[in-house]
C-alpha positions in Angstrom: 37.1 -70.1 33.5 39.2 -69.6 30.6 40.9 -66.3 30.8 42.7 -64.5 27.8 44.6 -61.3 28.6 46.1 -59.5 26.1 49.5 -57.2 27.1 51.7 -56.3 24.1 54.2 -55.4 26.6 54.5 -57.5 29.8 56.2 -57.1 33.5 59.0 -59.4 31.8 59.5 -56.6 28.8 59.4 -53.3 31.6 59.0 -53.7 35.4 56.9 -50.3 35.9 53.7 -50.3 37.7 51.0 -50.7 35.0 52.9 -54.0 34.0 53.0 -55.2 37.6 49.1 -54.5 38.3 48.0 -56.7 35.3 50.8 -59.5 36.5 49.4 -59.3 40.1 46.0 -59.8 38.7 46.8 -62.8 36.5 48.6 -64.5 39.0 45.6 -64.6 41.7 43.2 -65.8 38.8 45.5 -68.6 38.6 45.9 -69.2 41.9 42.3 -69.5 42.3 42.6 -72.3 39.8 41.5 -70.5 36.7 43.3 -71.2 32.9 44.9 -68.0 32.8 46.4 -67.3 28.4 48.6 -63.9 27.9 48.9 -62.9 24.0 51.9 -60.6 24.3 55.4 -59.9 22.1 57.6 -63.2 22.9 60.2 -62.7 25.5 61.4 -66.0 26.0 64.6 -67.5 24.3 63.3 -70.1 21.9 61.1 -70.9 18.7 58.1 -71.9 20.9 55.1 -69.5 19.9 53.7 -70.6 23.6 56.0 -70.7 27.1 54.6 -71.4 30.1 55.7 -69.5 33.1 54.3 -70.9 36.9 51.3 -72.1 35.5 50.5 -69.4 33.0 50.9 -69.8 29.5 52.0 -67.2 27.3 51.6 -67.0 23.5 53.8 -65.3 21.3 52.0 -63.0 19.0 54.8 -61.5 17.7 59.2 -61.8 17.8 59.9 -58.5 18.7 58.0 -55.1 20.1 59.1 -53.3 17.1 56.4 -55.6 14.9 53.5 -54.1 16.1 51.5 -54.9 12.8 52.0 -58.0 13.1 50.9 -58.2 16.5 47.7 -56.7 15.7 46.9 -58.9 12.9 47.1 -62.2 14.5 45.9 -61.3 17.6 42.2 -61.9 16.5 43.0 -65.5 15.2 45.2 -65.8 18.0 42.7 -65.1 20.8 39.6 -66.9 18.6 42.3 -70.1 19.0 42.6 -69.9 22.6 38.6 -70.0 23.2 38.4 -67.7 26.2 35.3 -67.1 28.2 36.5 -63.7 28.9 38.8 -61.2 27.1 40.7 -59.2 28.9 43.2 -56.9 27.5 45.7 -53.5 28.2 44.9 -50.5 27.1 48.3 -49.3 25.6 48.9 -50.0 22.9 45.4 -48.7 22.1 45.5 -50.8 19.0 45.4 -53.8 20.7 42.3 -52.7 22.2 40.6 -52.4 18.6 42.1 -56.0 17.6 41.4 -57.3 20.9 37.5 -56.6 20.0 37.6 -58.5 17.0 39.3 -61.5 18.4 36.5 -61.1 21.1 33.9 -61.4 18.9 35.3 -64.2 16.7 35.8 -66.1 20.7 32.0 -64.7 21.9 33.6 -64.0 24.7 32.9 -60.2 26.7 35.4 -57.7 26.6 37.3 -56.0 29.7 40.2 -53.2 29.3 42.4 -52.2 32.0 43.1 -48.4 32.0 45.9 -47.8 34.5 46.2 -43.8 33.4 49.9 -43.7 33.3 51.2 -42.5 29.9 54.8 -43.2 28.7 56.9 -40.5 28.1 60.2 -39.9 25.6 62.2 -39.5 28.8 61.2 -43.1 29.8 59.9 -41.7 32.3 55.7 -41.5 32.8 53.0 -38.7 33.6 49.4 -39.2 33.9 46.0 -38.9 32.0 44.2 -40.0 28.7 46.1 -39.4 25.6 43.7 -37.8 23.1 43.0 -39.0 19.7 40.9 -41.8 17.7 42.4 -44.7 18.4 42.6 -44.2 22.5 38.8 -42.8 22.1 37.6 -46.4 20.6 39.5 -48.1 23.0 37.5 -46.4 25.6 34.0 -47.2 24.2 34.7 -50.6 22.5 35.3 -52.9 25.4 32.3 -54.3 27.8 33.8 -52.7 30.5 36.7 -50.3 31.2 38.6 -50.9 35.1 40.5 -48.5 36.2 42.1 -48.3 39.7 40.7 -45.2 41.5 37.8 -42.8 41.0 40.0 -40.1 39.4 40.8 -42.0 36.2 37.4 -43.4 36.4 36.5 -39.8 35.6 39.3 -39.4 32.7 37.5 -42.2 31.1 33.8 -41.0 31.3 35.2 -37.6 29.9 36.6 -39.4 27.0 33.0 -41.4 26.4 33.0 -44.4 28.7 29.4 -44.3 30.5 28.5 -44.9 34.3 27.6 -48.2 33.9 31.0 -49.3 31.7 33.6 -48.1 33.8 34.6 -50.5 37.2 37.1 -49.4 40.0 39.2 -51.5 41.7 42.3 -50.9 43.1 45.6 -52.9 43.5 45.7 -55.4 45.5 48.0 -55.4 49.0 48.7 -58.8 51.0 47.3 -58.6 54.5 48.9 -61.8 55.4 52.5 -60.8 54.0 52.0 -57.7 56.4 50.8 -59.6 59.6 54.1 -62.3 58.9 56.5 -59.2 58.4 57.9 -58.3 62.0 58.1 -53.8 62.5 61.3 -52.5 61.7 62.8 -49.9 64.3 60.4 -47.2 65.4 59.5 -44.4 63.4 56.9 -41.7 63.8 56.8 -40.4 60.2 57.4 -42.5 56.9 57.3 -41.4 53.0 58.2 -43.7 50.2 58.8 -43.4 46.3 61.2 -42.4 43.8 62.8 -38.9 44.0 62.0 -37.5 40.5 60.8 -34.2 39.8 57.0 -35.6 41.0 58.1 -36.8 44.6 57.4 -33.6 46.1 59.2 -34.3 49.1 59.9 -30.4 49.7 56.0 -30.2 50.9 56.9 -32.8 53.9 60.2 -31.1 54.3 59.0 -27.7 55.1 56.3 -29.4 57.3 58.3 -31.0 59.2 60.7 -27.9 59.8 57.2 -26.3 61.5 57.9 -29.0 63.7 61.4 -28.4 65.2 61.0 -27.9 68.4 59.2 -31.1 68.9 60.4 -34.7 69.3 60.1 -37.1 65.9 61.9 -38.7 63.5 61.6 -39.3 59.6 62.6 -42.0 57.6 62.0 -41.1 53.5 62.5 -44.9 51.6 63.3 -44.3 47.5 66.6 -43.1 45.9 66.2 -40.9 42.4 67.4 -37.8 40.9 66.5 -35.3 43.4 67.7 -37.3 46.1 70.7 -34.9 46.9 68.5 -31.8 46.0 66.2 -33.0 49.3 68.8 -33.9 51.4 70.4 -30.7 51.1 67.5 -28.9 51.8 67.0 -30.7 55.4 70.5 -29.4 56.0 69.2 -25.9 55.0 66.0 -26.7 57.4 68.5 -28.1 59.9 66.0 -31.4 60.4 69.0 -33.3 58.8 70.0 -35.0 62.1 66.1 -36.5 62.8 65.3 -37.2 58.3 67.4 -40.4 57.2 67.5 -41.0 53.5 67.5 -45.0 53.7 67.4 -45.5 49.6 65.7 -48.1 47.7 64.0 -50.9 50.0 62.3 -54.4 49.6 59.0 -54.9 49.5 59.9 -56.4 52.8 61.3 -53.9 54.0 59.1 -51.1 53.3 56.2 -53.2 55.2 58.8 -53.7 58.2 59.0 -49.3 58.4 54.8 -49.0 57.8 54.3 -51.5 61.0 57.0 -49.5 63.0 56.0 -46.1 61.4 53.1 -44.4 63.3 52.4 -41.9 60.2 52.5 -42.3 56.4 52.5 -38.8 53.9 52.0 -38.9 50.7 52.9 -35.6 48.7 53.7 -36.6 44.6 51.7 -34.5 42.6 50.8 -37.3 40.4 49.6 -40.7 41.5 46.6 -42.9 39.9 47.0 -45.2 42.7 48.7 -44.8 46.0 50.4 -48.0 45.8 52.6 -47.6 48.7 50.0 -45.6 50.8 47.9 -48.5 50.5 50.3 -51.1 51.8 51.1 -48.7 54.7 47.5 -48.0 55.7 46.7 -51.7 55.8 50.3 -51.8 57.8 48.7 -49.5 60.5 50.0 -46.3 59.4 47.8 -43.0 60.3 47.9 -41.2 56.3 47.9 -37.7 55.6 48.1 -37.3 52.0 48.6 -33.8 51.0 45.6 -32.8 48.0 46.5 -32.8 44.4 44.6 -32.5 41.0 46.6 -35.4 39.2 46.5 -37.5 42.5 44.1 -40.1 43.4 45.9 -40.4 47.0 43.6 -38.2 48.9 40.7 -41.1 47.9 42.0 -43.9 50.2 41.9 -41.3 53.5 38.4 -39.2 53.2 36.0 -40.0 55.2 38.2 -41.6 58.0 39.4 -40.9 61.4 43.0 -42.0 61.1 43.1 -40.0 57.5 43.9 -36.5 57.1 43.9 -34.7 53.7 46.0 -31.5 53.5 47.0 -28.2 51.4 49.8 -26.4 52.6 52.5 -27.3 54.6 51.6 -25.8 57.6 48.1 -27.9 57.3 50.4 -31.0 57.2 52.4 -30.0 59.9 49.6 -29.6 61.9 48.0 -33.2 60.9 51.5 -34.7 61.9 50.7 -33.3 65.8 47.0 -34.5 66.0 47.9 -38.0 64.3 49.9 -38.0 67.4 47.2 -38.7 69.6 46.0 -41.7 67.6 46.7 -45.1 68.4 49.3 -46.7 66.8 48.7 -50.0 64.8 50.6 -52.9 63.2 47.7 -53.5 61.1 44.7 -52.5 60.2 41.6 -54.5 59.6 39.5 -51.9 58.1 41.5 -52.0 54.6 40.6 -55.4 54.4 39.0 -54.4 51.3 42.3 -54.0 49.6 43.2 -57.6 50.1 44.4 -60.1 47.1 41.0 -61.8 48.1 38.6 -59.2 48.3 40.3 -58.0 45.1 39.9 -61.1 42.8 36.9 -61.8 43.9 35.6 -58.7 42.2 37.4 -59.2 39.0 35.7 -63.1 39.5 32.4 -61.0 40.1 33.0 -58.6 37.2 33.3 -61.9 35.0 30.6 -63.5 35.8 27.9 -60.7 35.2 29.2 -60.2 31.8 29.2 -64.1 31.2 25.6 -63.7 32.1 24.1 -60.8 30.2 26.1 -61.8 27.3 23.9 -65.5 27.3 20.6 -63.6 27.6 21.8 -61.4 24.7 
């Protein structure tokens, strides 16, 4: 198939994670041998309105991501040049959304938006939800189909007018093989991992773990940020600071090394669409206990299973932490399976195909 996706803003403009979903995505179409097309703001050095990056060509729409006019003028034209079977496009700007449609009608091709449900904020730094207004409500209802990652913004988007039937989940894809190849790291019984900002809610695992003091574990908490020293002083102040080691920003690599070692995995933000690192750590083995929040979507990767937990208070976590203990530990677990780049891609393929099809009966 011919596959044009549509990203104003790419992973090679800001590494955060809606950017890195779509790139994942793109990538495994193309290594399943699809012609994969990007319309995006240039970000290569040169006059060339195309580059092509390992195997993927990228058109250049506009110069700059202050033209965003001009982005959404050509982009119809642009994407009705290309000749895409499918369309596939962002959702932010939602603009490109609206422009996307016309260039999908000019193409004939069906329309699929991405909706990650992470919203930029003036900080630079993001929260989550559905920004309100006209433009984000069309590009709800406009597209063929809306994916989002987890049930929970699944739900944002019917609220805001997407129907049953319109809305797809699928989450991001882990690598099972990259976790069988990556040999544990030194033994661990309890992990966390992400950036310390005011939404890490480490505190919660903290003052769980000091329930536990007079038994025998260890806690490693991967991810640096702003609160870092806040947290690390308050393990002095819970005197666990001899068994929690702050080990800072990992790998990839490493972080999978810790989850095969690790023998539990908590997950405490209080806003998450999509418990990337939870993922990779279930499918590493890990036993999760995810601790329940409104904006968090964690708590939907661990219901319904025995080596899940779901908590809400700390002394609910603590006492998760002590019957996790009579688990077996894993280096892997087959059950996630689901999660895999395969199983992933092959649902997008899926997703494709049905649209292909009811759009030739229409």
């Amino acid at each position: 198939m011919r596959l044009a996706f549509v990203s104003y803003e790419t992973v090679f403009h800001r590494d955060n994670e809606t950017n890195r979903r779509l790139q994942t995505v793109l990538e495994l179409l193309h290594e399943r041998g699809h012609e994969v097309h990007v319309c995006c703001v240039a970000f290569w050095d040169s006059n060339l309105d195309t580059f092509e990056k390992d195997g993927i060509v990228y058109h250049g729409v506009a110069d700059s991501l202050e033209s965003g006019r001009t982005f959404m003028f050509r982009l119809p034209f642009t994407l009705w040049s290309i000749g895409p079977d499918i369309v596939h496009t962002a959702s932010e700007p939602p603009g490109q959304v609206h422009a996307a449609s016309w260039g999908a009608t000019l193409a004939r091709a069906p329309l699929l938006t991405e909706w990650y449900g992470e919203i930029d904020r003036p900080d630079e730094q993001t929260t989550v939800g559905v920004p309100t207004g006209r433009w984000y409500n069309g590009a709800i209802t406009k597209p063929d189909r809306v994916i989002t990652p987890s049930r929970m913004v699944g739900t944002w988007v019917r609220e805001r007018g997407a129907t049953n039937g319109q809305v797809a989940i699928l989450p991001n894809p882990i690598d099972l093989e990259r976790i069988s190849d990556t040999p544990p790291g030194a033994n661990v019984d309890v992990v966390y991992a992400r950036r310390l900002d005011e939404g890490a809610n480490l505190e919660s695992l903290l003052l769980g773990l000091a329930e536990l003091r007079d038994r025998n574990w260890n806690a490693s908490i991967l991810g640096d940020g702003p609160h870092r020293e806040n947290y690390e002083s308050l393990t002095r102040d819970l005197r666990i600071d001899d068994r929690v080691t702050f080990v800072g920003d990992t790998t990839l690599e490493e972080r999978i090394a810790a989850y095969r070692s690790a023998h539990v995995f908590v997950q405490t933000a209080t806003e998450c669409v999509y418990p990337t690192e939870l993922a990779w750590a279930l499918g590493a083995g890990c036993i999760g206990i995810v601790e329940y929040h409104t904006d968090s979507a964690a708590h939907e990767l661990v219901e319904g299973r025995d080596r899940g937990f779901r908590t809400t208070s700390e002394q609910e976590l603590a006492d998760a932490i002590l019957e996790a203990g009579s688990l077996e530990h894993l280096t892997i677990d087959d059950s996630y399976a689901y999660l895999g780049r395969s199983k992933v891609i092959d649902r997008y393929l899926e997703l494709y195909e049905a649209l292909q099809e009811s759009q030739g009966v229409l």
